[in-house]
mmCIF file as gemmi writes it, N, C-alpha and C atoms, coordinates in Angstrom:
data_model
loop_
_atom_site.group_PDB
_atom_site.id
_atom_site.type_symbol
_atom_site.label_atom_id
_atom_site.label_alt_id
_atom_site.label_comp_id
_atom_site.label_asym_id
_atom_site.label_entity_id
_atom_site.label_seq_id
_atom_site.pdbx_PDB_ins_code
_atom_site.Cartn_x
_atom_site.Cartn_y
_atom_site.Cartn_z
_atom_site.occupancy
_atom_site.B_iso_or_equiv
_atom_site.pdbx_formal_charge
_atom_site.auth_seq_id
_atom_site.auth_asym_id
_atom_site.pdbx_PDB_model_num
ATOM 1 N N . UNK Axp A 1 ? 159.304 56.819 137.651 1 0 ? 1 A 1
ATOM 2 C CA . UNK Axp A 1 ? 159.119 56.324 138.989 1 0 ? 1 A 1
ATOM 3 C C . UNK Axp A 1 ? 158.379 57.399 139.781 1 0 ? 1 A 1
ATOM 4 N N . UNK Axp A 2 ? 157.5 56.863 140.456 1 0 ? 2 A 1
ATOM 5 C CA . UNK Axp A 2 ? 156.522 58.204 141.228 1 0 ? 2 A 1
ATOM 6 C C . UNK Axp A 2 ? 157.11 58.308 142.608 1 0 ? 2 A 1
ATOM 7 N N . UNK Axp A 3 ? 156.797 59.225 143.528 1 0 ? 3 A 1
ATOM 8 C CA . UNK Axp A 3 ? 157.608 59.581 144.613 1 0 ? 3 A 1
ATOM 9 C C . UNK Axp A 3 ? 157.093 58.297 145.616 1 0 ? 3 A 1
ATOM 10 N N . UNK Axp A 4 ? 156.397 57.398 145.56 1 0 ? 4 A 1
ATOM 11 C CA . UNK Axp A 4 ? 155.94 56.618 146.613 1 0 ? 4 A 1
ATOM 12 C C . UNK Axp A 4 ? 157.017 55.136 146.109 1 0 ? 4 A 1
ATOM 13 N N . UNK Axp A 5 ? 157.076 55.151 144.652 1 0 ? 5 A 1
ATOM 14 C CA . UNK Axp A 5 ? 158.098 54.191 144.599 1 0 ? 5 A 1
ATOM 15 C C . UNK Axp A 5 ? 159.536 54.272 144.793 1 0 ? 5 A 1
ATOM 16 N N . UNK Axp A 6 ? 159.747 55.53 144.565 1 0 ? 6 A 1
ATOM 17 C CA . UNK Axp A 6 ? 161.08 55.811 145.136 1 0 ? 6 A 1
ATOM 18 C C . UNK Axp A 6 ? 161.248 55.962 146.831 1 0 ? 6 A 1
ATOM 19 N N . UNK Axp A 7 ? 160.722 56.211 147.205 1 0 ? 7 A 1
ATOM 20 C CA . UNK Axp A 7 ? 160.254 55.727 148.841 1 0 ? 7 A 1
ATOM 21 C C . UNK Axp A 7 ? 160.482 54.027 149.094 1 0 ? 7 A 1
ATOM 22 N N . UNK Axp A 8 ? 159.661 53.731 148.057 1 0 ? 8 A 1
ATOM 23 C CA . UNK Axp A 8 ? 159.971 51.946 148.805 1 0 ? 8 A 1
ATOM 24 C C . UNK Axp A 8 ? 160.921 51.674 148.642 1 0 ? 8 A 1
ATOM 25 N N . UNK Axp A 9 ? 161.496 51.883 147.396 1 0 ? 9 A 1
ATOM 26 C CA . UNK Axp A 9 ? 163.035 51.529 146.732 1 0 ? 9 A 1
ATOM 27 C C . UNK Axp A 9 ? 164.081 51.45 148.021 1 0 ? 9 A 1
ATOM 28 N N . UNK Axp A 10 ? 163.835 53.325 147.961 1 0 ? 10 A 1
ATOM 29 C CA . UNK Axp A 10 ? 164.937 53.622 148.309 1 0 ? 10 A 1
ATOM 30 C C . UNK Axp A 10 ? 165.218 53.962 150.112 1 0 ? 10 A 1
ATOM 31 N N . UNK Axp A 11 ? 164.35 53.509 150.793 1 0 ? 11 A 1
ATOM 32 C CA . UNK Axp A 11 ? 164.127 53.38 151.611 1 0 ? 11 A 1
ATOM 33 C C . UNK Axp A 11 ? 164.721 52.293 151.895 1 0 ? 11 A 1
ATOM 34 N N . UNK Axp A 12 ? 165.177 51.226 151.309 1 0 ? 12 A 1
ATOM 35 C CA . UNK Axp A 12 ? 166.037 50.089 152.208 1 0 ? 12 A 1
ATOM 36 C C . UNK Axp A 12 ? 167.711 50.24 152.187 1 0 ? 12 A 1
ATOM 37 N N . UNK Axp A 13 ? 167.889 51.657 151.683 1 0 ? 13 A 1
ATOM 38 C CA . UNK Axp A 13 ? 169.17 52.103 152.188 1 0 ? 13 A 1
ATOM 39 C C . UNK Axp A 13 ? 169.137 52.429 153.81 1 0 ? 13 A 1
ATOM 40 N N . UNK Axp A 14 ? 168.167 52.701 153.993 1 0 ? 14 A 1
ATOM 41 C CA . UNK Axp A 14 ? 168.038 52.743 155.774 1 0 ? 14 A 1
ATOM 42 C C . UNK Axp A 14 ? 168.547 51.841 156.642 1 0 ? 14 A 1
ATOM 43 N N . UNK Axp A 15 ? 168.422 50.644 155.805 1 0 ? 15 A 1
ATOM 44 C CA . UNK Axp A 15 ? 168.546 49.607 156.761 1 0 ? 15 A 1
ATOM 45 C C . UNK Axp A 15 ? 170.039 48.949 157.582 1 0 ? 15 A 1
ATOM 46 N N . UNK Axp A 16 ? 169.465 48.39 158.668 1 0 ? 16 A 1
ATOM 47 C CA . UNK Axp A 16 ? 171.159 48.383 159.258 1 0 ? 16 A 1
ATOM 48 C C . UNK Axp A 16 ? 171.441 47.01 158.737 1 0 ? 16 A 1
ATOM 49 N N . UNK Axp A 17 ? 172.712 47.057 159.214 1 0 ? 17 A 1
ATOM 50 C CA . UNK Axp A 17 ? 173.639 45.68 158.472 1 0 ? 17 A 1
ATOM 51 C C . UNK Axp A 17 ? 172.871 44.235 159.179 1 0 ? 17 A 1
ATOM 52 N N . UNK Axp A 18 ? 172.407 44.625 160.388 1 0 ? 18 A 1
ATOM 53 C CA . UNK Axp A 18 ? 171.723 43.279 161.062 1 0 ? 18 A 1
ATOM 54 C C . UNK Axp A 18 ? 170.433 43.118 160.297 1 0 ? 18 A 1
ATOM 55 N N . UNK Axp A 19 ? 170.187 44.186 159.5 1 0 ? 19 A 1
ATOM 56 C CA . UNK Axp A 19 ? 168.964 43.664 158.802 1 0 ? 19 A 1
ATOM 57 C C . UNK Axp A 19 ? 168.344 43.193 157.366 1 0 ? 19 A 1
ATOM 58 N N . UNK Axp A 20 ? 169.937 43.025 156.721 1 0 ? 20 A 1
ATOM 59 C CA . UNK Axp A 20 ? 169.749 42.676 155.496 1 0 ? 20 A 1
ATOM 60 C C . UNK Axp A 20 ? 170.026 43.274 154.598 1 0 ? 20 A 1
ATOM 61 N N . UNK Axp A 21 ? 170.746 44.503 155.414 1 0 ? 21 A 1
ATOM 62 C CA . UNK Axp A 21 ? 171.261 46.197 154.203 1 0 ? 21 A 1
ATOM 63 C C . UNK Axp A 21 ? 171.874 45.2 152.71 1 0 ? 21 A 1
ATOM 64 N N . UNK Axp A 22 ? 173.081 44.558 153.122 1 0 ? 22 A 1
ATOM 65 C CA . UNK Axp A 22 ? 174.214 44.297 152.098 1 0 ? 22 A 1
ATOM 66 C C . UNK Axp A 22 ? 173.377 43.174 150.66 1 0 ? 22 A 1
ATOM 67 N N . UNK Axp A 23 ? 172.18 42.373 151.44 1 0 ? 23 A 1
ATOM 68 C CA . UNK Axp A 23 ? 171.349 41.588 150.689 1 0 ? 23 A 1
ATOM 69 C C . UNK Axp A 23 ? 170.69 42.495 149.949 1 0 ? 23 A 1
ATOM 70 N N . UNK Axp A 24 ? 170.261 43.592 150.163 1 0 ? 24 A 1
ATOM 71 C CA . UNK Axp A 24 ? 168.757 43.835 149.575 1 0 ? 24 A 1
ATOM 72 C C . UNK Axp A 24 ? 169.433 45.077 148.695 1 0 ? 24 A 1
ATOM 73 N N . UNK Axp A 25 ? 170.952 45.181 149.058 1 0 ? 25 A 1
ATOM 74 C CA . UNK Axp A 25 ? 171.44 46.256 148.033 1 0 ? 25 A 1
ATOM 75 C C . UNK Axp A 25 ? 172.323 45.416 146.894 1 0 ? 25 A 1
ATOM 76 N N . UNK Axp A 26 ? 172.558 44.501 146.908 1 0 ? 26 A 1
ATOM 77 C CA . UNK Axp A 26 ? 172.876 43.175 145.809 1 0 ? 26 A 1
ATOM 78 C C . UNK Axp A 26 ? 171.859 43.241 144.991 1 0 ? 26 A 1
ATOM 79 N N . UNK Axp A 27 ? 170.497 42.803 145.853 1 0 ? 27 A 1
ATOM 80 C CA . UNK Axp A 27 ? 169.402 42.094 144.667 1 0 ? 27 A 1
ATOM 81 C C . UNK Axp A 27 ? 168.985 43.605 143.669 1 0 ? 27 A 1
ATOM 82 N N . UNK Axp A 28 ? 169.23 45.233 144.711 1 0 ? 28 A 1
ATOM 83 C CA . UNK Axp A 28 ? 168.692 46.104 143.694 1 0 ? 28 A 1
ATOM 84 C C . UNK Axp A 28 ? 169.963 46.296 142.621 1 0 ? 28 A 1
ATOM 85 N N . UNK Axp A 29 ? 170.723 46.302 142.794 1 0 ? 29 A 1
ATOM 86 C CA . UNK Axp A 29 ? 172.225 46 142.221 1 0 ? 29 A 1
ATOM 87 C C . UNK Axp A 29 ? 171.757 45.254 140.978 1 0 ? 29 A 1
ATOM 88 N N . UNK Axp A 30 ? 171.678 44.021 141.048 1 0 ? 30 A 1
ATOM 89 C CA . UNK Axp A 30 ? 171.193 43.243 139.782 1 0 ? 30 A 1
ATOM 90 C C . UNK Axp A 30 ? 170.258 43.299 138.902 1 0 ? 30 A 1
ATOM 91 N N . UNK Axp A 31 ? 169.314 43.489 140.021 1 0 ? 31 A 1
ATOM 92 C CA . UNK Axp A 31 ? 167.896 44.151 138.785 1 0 ? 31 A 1
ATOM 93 C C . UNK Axp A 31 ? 168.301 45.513 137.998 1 0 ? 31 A 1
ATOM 94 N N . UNK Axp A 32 ? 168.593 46.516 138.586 1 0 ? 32 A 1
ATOM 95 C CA . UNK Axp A 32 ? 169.127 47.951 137.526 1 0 ? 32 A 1
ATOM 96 C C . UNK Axp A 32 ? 170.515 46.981 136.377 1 0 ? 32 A 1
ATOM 97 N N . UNK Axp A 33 ? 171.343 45.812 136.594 1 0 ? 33 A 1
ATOM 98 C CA . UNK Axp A 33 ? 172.278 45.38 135.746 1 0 ? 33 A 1
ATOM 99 C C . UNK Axp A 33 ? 171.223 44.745 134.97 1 0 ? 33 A 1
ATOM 100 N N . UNK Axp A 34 ? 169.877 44.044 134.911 1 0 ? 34 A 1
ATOM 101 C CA . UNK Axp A 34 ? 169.253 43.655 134.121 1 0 ? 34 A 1
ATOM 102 C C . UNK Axp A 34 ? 168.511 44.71 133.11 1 0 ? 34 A 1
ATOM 103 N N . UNK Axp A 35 ? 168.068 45.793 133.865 1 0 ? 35 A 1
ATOM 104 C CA . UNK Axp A 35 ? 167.1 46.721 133.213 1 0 ? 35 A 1
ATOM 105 C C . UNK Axp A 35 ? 168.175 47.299 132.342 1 0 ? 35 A 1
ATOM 106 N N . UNK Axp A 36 ? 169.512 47.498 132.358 1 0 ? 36 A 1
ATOM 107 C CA . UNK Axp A 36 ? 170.154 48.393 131.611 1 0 ? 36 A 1
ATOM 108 C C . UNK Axp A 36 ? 170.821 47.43 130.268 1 0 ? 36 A 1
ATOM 109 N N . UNK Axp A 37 ? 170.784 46.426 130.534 1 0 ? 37 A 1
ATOM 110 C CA . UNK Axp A 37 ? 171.126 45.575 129.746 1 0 ? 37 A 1
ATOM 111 C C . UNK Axp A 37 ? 169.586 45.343 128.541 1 0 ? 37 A 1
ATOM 112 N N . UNK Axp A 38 ? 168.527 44.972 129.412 1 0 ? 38 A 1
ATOM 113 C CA . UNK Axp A 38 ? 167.765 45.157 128.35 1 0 ? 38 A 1
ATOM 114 C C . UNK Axp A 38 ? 167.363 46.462 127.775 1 0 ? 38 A 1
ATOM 115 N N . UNK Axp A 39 ? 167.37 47.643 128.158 1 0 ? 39 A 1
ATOM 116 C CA . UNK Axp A 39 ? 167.547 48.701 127.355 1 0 ? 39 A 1
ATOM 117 C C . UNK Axp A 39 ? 168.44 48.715 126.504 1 0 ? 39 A 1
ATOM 118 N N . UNK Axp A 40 ? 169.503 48.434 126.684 1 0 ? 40 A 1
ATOM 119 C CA . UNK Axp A 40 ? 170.371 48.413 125.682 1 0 ? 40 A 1
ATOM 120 C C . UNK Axp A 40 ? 170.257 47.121 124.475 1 0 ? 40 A 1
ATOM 121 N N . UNK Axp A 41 ? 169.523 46.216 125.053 1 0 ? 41 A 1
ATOM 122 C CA . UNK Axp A 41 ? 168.906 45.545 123.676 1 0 ? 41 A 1
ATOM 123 C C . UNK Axp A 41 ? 168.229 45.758 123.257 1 0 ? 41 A 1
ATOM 124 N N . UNK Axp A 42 ? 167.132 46.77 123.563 1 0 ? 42 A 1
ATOM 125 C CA . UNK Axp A 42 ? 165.885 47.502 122.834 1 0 ? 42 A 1
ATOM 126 C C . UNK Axp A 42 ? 166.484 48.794 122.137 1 0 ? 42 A 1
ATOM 127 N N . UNK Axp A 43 ? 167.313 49.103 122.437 1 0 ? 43 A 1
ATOM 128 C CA . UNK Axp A 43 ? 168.049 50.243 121.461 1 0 ? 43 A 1
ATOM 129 C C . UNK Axp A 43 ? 168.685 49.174 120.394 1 0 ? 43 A 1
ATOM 130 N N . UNK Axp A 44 ? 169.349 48.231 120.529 1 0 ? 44 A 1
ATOM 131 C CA . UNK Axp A 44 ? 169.705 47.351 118.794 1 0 ? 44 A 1
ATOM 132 C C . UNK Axp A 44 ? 169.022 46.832 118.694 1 0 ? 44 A 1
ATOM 133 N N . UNK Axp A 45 ? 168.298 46.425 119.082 1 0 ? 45 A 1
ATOM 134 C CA . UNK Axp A 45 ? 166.436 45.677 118.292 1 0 ? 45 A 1
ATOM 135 C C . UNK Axp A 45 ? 165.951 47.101 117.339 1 0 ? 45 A 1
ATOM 136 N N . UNK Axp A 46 ? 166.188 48.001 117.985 1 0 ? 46 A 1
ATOM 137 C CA . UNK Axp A 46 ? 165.709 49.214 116.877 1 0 ? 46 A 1
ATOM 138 C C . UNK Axp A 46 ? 165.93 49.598 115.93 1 0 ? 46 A 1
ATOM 139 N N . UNK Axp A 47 ? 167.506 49.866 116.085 1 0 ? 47 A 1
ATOM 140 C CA . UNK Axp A 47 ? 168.944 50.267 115.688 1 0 ? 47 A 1
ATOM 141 C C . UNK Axp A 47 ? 168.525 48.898 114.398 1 0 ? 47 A 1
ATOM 142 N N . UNK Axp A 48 ? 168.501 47.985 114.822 1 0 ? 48 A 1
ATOM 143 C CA . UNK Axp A 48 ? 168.333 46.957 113.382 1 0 ? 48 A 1
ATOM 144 C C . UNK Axp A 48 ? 167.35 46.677 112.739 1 0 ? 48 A 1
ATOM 145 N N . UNK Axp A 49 ? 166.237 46.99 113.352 1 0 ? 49 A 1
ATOM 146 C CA . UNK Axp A 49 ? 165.007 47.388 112.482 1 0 ? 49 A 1
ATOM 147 C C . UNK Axp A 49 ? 165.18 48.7 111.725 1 0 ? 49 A 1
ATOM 148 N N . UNK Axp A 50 ? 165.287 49.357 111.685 1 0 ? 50 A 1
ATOM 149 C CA . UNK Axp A 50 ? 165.802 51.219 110.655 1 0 ? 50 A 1
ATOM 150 C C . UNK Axp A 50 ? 167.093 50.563 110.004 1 0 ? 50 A 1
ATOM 151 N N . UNK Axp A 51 ? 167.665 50.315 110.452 1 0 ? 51 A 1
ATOM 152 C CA . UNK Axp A 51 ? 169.155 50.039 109.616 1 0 ? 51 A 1
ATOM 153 C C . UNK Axp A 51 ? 168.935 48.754 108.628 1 0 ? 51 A 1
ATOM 154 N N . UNK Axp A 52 ? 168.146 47.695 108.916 1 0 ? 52 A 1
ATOM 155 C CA . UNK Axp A 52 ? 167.797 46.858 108.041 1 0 ? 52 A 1
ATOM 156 C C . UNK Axp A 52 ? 169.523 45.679 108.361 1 0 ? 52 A 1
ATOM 157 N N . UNK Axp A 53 ? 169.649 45.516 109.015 1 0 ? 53 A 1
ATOM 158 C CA . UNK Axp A 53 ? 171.163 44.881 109.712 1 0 ? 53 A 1
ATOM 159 C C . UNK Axp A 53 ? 171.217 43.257 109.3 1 0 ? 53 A 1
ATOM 160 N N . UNK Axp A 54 ? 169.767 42.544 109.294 1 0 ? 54 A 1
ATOM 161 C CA . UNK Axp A 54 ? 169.642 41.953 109.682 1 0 ? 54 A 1
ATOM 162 C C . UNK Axp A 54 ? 170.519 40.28 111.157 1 0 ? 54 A 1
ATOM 163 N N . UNK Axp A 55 ? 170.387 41.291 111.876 1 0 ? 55 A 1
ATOM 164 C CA . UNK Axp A 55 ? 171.16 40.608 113.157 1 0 ? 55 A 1
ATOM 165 C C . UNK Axp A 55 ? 169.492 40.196 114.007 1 0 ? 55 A 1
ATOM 166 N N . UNK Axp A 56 ? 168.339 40.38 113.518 1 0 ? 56 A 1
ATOM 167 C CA . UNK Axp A 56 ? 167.066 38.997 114.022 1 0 ? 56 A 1
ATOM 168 C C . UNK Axp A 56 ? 167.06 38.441 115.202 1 0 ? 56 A 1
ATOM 169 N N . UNK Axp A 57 ? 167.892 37.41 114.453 1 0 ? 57 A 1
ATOM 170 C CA . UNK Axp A 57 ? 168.42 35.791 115.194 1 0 ? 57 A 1
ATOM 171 C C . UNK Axp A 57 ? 168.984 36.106 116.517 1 0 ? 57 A 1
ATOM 172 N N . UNK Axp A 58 ? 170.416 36.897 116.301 1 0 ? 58 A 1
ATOM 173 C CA . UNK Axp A 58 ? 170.903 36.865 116.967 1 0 ? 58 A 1
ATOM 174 C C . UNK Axp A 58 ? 170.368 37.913 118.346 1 0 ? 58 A 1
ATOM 175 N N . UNK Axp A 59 ? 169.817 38.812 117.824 1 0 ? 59 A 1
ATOM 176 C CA . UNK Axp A 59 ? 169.158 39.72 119.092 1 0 ? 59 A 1
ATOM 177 C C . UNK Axp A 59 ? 168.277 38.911 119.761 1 0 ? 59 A 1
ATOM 178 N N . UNK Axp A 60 ? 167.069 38.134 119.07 1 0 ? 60 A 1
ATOM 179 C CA . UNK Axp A 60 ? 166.657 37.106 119.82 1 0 ? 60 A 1
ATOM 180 C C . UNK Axp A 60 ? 167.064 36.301 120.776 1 0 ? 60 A 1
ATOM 181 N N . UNK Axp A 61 ? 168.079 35.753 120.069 1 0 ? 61 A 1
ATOM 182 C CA . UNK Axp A 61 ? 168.669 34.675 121.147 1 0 ? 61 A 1
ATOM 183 C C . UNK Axp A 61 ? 169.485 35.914 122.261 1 0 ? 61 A 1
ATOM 184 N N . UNK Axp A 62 ? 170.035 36.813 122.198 1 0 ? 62 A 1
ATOM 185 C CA . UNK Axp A 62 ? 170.245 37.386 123.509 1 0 ? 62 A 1
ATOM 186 C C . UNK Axp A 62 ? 169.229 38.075 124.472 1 0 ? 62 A 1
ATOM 187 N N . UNK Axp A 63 ? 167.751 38.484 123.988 1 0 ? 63 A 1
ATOM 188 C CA . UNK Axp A 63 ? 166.834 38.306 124.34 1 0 ? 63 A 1
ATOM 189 C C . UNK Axp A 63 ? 166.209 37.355 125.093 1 0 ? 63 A 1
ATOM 190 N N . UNK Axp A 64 ? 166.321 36.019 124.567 1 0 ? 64 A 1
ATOM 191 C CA . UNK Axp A 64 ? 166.365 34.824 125.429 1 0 ? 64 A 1
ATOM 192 C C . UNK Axp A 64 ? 166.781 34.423 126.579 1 0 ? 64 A 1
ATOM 193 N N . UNK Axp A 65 ? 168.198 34.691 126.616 1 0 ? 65 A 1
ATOM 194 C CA . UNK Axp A 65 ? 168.672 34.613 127.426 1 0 ? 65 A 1
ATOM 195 C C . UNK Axp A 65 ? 168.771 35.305 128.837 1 0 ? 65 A 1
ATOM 196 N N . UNK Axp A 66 ? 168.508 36.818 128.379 1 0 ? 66 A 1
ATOM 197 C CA . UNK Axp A 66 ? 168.022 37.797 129.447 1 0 ? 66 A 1
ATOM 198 C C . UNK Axp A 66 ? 166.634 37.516 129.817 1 0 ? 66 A 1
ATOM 199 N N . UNK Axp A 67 ? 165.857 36.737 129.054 1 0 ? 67 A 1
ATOM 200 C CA . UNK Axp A 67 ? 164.887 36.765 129.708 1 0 ? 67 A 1
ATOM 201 C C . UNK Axp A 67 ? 163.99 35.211 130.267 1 0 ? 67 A 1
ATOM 202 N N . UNK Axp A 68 ? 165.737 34.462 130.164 1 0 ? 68 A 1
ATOM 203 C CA . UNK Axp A 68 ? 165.485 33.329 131.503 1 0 ? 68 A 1
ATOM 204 C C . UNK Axp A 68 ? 165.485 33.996 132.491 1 0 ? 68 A 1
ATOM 205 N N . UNK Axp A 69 ? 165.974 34.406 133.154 1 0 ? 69 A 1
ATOM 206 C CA . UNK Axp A 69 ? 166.406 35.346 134.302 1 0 ? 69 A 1
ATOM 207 C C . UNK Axp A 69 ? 165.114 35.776 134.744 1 0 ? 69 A 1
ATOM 208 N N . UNK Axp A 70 ? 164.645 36.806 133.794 1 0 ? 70 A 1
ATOM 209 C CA . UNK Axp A 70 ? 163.534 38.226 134.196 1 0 ? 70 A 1
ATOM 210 C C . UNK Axp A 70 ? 162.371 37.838 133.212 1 0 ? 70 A 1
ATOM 211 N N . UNK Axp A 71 ? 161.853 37.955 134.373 1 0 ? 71 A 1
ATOM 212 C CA . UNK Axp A 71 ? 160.428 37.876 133.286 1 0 ? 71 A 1
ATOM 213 C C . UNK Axp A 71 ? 159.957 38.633 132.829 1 0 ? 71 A 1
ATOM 214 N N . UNK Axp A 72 ? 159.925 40.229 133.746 1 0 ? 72 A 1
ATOM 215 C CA . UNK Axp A 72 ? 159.556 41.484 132.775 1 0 ? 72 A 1
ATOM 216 C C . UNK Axp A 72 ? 160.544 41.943 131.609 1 0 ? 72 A 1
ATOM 217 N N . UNK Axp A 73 ? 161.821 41.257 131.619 1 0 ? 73 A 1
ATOM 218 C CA . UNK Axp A 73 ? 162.311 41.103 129.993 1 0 ? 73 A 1
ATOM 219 C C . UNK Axp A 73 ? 161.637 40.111 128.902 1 0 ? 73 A 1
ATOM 220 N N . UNK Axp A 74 ? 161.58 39.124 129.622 1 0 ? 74 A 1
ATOM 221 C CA . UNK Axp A 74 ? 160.891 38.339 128.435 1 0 ? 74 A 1
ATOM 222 C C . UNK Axp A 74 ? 158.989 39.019 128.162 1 0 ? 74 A 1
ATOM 223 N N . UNK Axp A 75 ? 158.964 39.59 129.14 1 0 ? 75 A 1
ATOM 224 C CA . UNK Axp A 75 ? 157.434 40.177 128.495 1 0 ? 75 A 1
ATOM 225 C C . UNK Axp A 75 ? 157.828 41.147 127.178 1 0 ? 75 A 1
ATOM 226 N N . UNK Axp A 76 ? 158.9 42.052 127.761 1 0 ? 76 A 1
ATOM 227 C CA . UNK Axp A 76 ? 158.83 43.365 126.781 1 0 ? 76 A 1
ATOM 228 C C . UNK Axp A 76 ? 159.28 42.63 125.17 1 0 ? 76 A 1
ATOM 229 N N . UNK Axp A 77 ? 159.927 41.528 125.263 1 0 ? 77 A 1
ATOM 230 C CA . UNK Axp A 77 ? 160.392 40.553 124.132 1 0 ? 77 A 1
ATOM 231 C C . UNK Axp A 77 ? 159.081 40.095 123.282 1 0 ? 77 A 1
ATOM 232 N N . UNK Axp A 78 ? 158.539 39.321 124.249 1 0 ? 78 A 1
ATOM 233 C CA . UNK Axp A 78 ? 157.162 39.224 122.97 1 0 ? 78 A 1
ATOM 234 C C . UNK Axp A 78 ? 156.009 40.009 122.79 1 0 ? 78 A 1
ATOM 235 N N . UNK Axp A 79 ? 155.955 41.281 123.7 1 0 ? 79 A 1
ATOM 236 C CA . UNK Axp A 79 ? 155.215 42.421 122.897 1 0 ? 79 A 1
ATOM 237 C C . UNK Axp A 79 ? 155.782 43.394 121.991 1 0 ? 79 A 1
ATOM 238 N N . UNK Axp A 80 ? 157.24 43.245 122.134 1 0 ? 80 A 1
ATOM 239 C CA . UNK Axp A 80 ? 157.266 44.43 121.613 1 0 ? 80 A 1
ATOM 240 C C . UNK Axp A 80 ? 158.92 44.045 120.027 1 0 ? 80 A 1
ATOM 241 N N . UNK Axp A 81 ? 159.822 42.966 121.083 1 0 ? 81 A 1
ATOM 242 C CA . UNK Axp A 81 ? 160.524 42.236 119.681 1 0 ? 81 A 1
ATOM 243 C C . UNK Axp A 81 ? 160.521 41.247 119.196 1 0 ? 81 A 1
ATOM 244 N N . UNK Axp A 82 ? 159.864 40.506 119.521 1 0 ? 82 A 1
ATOM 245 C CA . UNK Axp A 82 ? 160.119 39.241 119.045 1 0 ? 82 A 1
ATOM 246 C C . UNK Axp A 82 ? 159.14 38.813 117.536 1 0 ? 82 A 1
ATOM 247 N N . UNK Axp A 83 ? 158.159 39.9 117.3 1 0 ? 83 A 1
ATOM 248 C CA . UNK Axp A 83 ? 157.64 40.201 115.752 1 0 ? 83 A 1
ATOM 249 C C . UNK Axp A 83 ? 158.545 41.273 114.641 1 0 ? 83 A 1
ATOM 250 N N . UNK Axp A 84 ? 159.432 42.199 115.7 1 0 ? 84 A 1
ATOM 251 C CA . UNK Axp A 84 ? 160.23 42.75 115.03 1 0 ? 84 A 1
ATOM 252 C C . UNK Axp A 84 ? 161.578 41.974 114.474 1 0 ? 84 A 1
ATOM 253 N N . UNK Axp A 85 ? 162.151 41.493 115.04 1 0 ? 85 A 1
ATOM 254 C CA . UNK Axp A 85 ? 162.969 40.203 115.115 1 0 ? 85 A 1
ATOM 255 C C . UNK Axp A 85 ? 163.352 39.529 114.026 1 0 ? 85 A 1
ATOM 256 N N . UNK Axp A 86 ? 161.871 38.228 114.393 1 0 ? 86 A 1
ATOM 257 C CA . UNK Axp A 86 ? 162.016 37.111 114.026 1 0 ? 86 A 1
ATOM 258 C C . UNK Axp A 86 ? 160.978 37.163 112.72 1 0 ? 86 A 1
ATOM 259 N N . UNK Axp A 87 ? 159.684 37.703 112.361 1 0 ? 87 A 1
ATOM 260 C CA . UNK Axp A 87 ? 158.604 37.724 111.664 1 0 ? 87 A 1
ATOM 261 C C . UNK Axp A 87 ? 159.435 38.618 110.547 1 0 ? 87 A 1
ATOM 262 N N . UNK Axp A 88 ? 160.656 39.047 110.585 1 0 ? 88 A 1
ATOM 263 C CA . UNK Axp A 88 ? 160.927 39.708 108.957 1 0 ? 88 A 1
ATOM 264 C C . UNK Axp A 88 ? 161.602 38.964 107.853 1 0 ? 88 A 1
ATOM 265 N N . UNK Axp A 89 ? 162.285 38.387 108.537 1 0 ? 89 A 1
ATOM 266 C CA . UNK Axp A 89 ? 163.342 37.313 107.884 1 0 ? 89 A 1
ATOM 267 C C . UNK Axp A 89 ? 162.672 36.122 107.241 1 0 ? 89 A 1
């Protein structure tokens, strides 16, 4: 994160309660519960590619699902697992 995005970020901790503080610290709330969640599926998308696990399917489909939600999850899904995945099996 470069210092101008951490500025925008974090700059709406400023804000007063008449202005949307408790909203706009929810929605960043959820997005970091999304980003950490898909990190942590890109560490067992890995974790099962080297280990040879075959769990595929199933990382996919939780892939999926995180990435009804988010779309910059479902991007990092078909560039980067969804050939690791699904194309071995």
């Amino acid at each position: 994160m470069s210092g101008a995005g951490a500025v925008r970020i974090f700059s709406k901790l400023l804000l007063g309660d008449d202005q949307g503080r408790d909203k706009t610290l929810k929605q960043i709330k959820t997005a970091n519960v999304f980003v950490a969640t898909a990190l942590v599926l890109a560490i067992c998308s890995e974790m099962n590619d080297i280990g040879k696990f075959n769990l595929g399917r199933t990382l996919a489909y939780l892939w999926g699902i995180l990435g009804q939600q988010r779309a910059v999850v479902d991007e990092l899904f078909r560039k980067r697992y969804r050939a690791m995945l699904l194309d071995k099996e």
